[in-house]
C-alpha positions as CSV (number, residue, x, y, z in Angstrom):
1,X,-43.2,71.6,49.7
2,X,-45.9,73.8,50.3
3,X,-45.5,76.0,53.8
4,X,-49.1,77.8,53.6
5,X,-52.0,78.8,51.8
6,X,-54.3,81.9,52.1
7,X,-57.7,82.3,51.2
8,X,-59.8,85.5,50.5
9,X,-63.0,86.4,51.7
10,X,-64.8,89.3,51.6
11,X,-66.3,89.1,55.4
12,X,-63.8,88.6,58.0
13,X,-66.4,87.9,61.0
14,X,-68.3,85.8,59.0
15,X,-65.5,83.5,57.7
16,X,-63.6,83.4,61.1
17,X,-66.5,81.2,62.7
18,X,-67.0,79.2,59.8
19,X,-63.7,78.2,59.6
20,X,-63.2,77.6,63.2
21,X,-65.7,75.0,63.2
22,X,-65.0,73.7,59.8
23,X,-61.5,73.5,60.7
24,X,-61.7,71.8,64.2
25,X,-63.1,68.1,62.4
26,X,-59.3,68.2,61.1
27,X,-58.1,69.0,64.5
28,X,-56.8,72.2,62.5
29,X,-57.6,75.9,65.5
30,X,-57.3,79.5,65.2
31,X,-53.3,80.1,66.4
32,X,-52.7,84.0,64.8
33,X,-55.3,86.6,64.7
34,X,-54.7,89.8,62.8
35,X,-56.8,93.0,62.0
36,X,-56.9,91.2,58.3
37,X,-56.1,88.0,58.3
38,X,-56.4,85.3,60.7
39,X,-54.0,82.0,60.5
40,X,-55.5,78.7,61.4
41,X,-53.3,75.1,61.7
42,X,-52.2,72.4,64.1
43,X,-48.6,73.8,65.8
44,X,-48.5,76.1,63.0
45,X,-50.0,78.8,60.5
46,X,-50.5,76.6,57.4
47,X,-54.4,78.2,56.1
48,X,-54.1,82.0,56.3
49,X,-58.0,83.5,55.4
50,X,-57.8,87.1,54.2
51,X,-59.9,90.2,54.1
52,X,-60.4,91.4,50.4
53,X,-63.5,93.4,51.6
54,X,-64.6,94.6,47.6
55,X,-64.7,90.6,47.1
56,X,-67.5,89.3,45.0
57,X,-68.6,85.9,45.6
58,X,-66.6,83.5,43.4
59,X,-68.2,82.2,40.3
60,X,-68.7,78.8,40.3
61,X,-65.8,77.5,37.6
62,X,-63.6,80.2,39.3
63,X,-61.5,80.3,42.8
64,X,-59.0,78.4,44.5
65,X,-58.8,74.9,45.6
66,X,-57.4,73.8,48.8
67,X,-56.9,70.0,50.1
68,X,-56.5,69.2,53.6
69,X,-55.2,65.8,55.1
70,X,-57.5,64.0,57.1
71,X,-56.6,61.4,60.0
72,X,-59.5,58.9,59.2
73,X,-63.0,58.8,57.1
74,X,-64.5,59.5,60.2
75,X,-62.6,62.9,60.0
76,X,-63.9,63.2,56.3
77,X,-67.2,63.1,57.3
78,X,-66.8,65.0,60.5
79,X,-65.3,68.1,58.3
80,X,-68.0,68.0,55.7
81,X,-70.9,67.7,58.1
82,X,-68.9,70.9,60.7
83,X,-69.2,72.7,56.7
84,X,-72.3,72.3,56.0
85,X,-73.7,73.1,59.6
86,X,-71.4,76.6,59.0
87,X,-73.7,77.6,56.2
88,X,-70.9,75.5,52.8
89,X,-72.7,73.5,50.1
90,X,-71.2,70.0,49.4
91,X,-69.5,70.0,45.9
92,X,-69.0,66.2,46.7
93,X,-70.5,64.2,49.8
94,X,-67.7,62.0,51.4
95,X,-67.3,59.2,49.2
96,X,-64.3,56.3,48.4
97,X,-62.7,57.3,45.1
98,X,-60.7,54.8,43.3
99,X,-58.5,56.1,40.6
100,X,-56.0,54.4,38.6
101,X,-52.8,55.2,40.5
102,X,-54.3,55.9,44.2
103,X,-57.9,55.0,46.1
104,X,-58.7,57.9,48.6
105,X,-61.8,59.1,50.3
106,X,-62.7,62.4,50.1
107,X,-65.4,65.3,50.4
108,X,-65.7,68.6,48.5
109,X,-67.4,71.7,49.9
110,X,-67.6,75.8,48.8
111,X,-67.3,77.9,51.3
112,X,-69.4,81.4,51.4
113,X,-67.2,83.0,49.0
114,X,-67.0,80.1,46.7
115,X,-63.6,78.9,47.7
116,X,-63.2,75.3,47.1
117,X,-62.2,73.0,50.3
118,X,-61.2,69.2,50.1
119,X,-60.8,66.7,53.1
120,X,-58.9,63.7,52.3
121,X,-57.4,60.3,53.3
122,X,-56.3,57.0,52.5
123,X,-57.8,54.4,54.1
124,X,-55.3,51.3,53.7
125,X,-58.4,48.4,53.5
């Protein structure tokens, strides 16, 4: 349904790194590199990141959200661990999370500009 999402930061050469090795515990690599934008994915430009270069830090109950599919829990943690290493904070460690319609395991961390970036899968046990 959804062919990509882009996400604004105000520091290019900052985010660029931190998303490369953020991205890479999805299996998810730089593939388009632009003076303003750089597109990251798997066979395809799915995450755009953006220069807005007057961009203020988001506020904390402001800013996008953005869930990415993970292959495994190992992936989970592998991608929240790669964040946090990149200079994120965790929102929400990786964790099982059983709801009433689906159980899924997840991890929640804010990137430099206080976008909000979600790992997820569903282990079957």
């Amino acid at each position: 349904m959804i062919d990509h999402v882009s996400l604004a930061v105000s520091d290019l050469e900052r985010a660029v790194p931190f998303y490369e090795r953020t991205f890479a515990a999805l299996g998810i690599s730089r593939l388009v590199t632009r003076p303003a934008m750089v597109g990251f994915g798997k066979s395809y430009p799915e995450v755009w990141i953006n220069l807005r270069s007057g961009m203020q830090r988001l506020a904390p109950d402001n800013g996008v959200h953005v869930c990415l599919r993970a292959r495994s829990t190992a992936e989970v943690d592998a991608f929240h661990a790669a964040a946090l290493a990149a200079g994120a904070t965790s929102e929400s460690a990786p964790s099982l999370r059983p709801h009433d319609r689906v159980r899924y395991y997840a991890a929640f961390i804010i990137d430099p500009d206080g976008n909000r970036i979600e790992a997820v899968t569903f282990p079957d046990e």
